[in-house]
C-alpha positions in Angstrom: -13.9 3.9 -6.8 -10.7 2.8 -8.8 -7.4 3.2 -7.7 -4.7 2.9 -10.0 -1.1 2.4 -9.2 1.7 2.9 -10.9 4.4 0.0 -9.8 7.8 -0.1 -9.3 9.6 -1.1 -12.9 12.6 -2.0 -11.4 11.3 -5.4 -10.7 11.7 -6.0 -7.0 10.6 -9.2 -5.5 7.0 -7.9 -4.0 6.2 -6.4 -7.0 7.3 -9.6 -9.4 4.8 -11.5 -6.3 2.2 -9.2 -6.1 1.9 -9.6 -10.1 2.1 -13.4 -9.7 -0.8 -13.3 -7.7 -3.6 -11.0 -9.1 -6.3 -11.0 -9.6 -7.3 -10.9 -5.9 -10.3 -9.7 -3.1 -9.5 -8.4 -0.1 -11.3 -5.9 2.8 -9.8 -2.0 3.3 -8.9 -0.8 6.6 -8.2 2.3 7.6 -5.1 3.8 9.8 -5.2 7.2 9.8 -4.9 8.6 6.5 -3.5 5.0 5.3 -5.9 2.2 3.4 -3.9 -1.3 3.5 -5.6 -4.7 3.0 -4.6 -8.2 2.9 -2.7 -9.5 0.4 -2.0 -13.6 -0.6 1.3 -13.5 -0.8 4.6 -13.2 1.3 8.0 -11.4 0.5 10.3 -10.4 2.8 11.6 -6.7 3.7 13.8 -5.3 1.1 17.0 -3.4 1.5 15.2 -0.1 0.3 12.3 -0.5 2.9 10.9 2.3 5.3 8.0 3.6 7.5 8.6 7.2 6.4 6.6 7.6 3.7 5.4 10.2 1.2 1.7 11.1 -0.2 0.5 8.8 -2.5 3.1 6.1 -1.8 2.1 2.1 -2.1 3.9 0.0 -0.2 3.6 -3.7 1.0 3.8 -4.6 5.1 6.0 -7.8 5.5 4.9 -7.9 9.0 1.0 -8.2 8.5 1.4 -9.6 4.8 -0.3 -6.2 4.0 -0.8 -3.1 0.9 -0.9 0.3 1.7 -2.0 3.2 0.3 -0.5 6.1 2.1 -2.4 9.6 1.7 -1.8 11.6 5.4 -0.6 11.1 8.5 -0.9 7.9 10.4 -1.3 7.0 14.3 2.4 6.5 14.0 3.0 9.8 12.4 5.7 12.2 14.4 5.3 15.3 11.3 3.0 15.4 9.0 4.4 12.8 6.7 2.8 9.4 6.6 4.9 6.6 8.6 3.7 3.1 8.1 3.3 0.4 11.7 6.8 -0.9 10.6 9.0 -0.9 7.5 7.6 -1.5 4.4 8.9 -2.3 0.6 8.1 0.2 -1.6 5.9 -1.2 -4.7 4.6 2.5 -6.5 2.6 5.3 -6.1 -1.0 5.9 -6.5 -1.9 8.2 -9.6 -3.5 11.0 -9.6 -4.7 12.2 -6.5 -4.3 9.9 -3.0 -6.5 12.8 -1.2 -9.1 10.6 -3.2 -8.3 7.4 -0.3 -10.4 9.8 2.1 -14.0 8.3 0.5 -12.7 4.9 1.1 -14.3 3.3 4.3 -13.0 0.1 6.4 -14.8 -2.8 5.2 -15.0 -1.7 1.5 -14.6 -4.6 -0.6 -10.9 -4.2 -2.8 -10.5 -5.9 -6.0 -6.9 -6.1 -7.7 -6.3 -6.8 -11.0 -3.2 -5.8 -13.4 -4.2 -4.6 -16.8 
């Protein structure tokens, strides 16, 4: 399945590094209703960072040098918004529908490319 994400166009420092860094592999794990995988690259937590999240939010995890797709609740969850393991820096939102994440398995292989 693709997944296609809309990024931030403001041009904040995980986005410019996730850019600088694609194409990539990684593995999917799940957390909830949350996909994140591994990324190669570092940035650290931005002023505008958070663990509430909304649906369909894509964020990266400083802490575990992590993506993730957020498309329900989460172990960490307190309502029924999705709240990340820790703050993380927003980077976009998934298009179309992130109710779509629910077919994606841990261990699925993720490939990320720009275009």
């Amino acid at each position: 399945m693709d997944v296609v994400l809309a990024l931030r166009e403001d041009g904040t420092p995980s986005v410019r590094k996730l850019l600088s860094v694609v194409p990539f592999t990684s593995v999917s794990n799940r957390w909830g209703e949350e996909i994140y995988f591994t990324a190669p690259f570092h940035s650290e937590l931005e002023a505008d960072a958070r663990a509430i999240m909304q649906v369909g939010d894509a964020a990266y995890w400083p802490d575990g040098d992590a993506i993730a797709l957020f498309f329900g609740r989460t172990p960490a969850s307190t309502d029924d918004r999705p709240r990340a393991y820790g703050p993380c820096n927003i980077i976009g939102k998934v298009e179309g529908d992130p109710f779509r994440l629910t077919r994606v398995a841990s261990g699925s292989a993720v490939v990320v490319r720009a275009f």
